[in-house]
N, C-alpha and C positions, 0 to 999 in steps of 0.2 A: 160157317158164315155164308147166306145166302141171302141175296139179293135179286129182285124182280124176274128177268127171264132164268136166274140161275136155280131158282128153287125147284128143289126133283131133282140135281144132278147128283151124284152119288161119290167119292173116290176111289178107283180101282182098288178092287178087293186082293188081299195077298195070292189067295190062288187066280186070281186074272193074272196077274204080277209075276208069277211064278209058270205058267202055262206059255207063253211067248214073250219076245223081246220085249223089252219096256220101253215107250215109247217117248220121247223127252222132246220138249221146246225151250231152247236156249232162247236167253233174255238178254241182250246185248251180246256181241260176237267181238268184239277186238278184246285184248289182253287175254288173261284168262278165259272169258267164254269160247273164244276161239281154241283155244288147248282143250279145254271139256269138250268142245262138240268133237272134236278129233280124235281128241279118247274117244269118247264113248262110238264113235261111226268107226270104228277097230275092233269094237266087243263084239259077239255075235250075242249078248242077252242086252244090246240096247239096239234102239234106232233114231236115229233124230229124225224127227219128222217137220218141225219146224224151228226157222231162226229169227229170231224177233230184236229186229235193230230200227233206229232211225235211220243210221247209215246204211239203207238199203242195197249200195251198190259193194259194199265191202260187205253183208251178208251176202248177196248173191255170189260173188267170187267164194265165199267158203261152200255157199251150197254146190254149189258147179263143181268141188271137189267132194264133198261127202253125201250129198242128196239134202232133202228136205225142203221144204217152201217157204219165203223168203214173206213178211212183213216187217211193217212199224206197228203195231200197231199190236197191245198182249190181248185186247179184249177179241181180235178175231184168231188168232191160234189157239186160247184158253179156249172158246166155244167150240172148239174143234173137237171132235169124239175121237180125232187119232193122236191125243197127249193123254200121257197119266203123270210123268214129274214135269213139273217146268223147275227150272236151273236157273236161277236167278246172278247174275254176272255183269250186274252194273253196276256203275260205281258208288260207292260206299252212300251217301246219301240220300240213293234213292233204293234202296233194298227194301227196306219198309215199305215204299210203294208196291216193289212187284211183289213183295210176299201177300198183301194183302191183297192184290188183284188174283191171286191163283187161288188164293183161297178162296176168294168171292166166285168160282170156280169150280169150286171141291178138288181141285189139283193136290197130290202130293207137294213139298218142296223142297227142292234144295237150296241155299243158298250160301253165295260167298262169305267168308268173316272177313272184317267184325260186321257183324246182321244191320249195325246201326251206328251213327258217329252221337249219338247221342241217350246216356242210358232211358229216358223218358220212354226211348221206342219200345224196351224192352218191355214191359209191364203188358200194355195189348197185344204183341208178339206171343209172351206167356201164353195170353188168354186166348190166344186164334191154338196155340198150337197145344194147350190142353184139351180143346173142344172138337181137335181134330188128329186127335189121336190114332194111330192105325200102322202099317205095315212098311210106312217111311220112317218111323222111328225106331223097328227091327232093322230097317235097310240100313240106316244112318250107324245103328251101332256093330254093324255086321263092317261098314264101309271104316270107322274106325278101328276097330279091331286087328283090319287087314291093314292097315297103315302104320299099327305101330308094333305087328308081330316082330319079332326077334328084339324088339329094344328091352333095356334090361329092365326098364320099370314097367315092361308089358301089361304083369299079373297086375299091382297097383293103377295104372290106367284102366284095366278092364272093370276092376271094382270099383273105381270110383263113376263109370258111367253107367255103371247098372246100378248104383243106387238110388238113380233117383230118372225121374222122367226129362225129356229134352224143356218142356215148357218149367220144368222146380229151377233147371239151372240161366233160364232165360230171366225169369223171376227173382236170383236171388241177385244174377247183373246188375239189374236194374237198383237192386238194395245198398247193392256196392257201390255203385254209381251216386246214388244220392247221398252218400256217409257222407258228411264235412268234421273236419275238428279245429276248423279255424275260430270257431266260439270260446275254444278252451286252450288250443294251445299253447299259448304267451305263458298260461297259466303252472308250465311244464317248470318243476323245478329241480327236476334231478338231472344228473349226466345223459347227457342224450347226444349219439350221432346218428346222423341221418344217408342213408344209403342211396343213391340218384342214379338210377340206369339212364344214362344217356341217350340212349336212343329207342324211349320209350313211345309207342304209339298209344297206348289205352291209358297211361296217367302223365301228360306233360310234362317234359324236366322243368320246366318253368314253375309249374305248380310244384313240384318235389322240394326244390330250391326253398320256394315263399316257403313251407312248411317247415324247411330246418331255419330260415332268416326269424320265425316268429316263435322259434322256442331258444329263451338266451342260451346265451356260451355252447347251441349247438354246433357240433363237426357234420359236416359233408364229405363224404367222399365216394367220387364218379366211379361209376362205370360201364363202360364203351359196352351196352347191349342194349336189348330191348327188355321192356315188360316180363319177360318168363327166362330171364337170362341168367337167374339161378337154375333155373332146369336146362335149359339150351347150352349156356356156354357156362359152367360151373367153374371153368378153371381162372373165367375173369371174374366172376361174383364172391365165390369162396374165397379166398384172398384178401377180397374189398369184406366182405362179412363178418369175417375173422378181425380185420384192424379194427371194425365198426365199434365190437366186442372187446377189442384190450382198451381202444380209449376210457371206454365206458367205465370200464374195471379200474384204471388208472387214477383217471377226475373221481371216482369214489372214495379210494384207498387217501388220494389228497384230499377231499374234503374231510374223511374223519379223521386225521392229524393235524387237521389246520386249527 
């Protein structure tokens, strides 16, 4: 994606990338971007070279500790010839903004999850990060890799992110995102309970709720996690999974002797 003075820019080639430190401009500095920039000013194959906040004066106190040059402002660090990732670390609503200002750039990116509070974002997301395919999406799954070595589903996380490119899984978000079945499900008339992570950030318990309120005689039953909390905390999901499944079996068995 290129726009007026930015066309002719190119993104750092993997052997640039590979040849000296990589060079990173953090995109807001408090919470998390402040831990990234601190990691990486510890690595010797990174260097921050810029930190890019409004809150100019809590950037400059991190640069004062790790180096780098302190704006507001991503259009003048991105024109900088000494970035190749910008590290996007604002908060949640405006990611979509700085992804697509790095890429207006030619910038590699990184950015915080979730990339967007809203799936609509993901679909152009897809499309910037199909079109700009290249040696941030070796880095990305080299960077995963190393994050989830010794866990027991290693081998199974490894293949499922090598089958498919970063922009297929941003795309299929966005799919998911827009599913509805509140057109049909009143229309639900078999044994149905319904499972509700409590502390869901990607699907509302509120909306989990409506969903079991609009299919009759469905069962709820909570549980105290988030979204992937069959995979993170299985010892509270399994349990709730398992009861989800005798109800099921049960109101079955009594409908057909009724």
């Amino acid at each position: 994606m290129t726009t007026g003075s930015q066309t002719g820019r190119r993104p750092a080639t993997a052997e640039e990338l590979a040849s000296r430190p990589v060079r990173f401009a953090i995109v807001g500095t408090g919470g998390m971007g402040g831990t990234h920039a601190r990691n990486l000013a510890s690595s010797p194959e990174a260097e921050v070279t810029w930190l890019v906040d409004l809150d100019t004066d809590r950037a400059q106190k991190l640069a004062d500790d790790i180096g780098g040059k302190v704006t507001a402002e991503m259009d003048e660090a991105f024109a900088s010839d000494d970035v190749d990732v910008a590290l996007i670390a604002l908060p949640t609503g405006l990611h979509r903004m700085g992804v697509e200002k790095a890429a207006e750039y030619r910038k590699h990116v990184f950015c915080e999850k979730p990339i967007g509070l809203l799936h609509r974002s993901y679909g152009p997301l897809a499309r910037l990060a199909d079109a700009a395919a290249g040696p941030a999406t070796a880095a990305m799954r080299s960077r995963v890799r190393r994050r989830v070595a010794g866990d027991p589903r290693e081998a199974w996380m490894h293949d499922e992110l090598m089958r498919n490119e970063p922009s297929a899984l941003l795309a299929s978000l966005g799919s998911l995102g827009r599913f509805r079945s509140t057109a049909w499900s009143a229309e639900i008339d078999v044994p149905t309970a319904v499972v509700v992570t409590s502390r869901d950030a990607t699907v509302a318990p509120s909306r989990q709720r409506a969903l079991a309120d609009s299919i009759a005689a469905a069962t709820s039953i909570e549980v105290d996690g988030p979204h992937d909390a069959i995979v993170t905390r299985p010892h509270r999901h399994l349990p709730a999974l398992a009861t989800a499944c005798e109800l099921v079996v049960d109101a079955s068995k009594a409908r057909r002797t009724a």
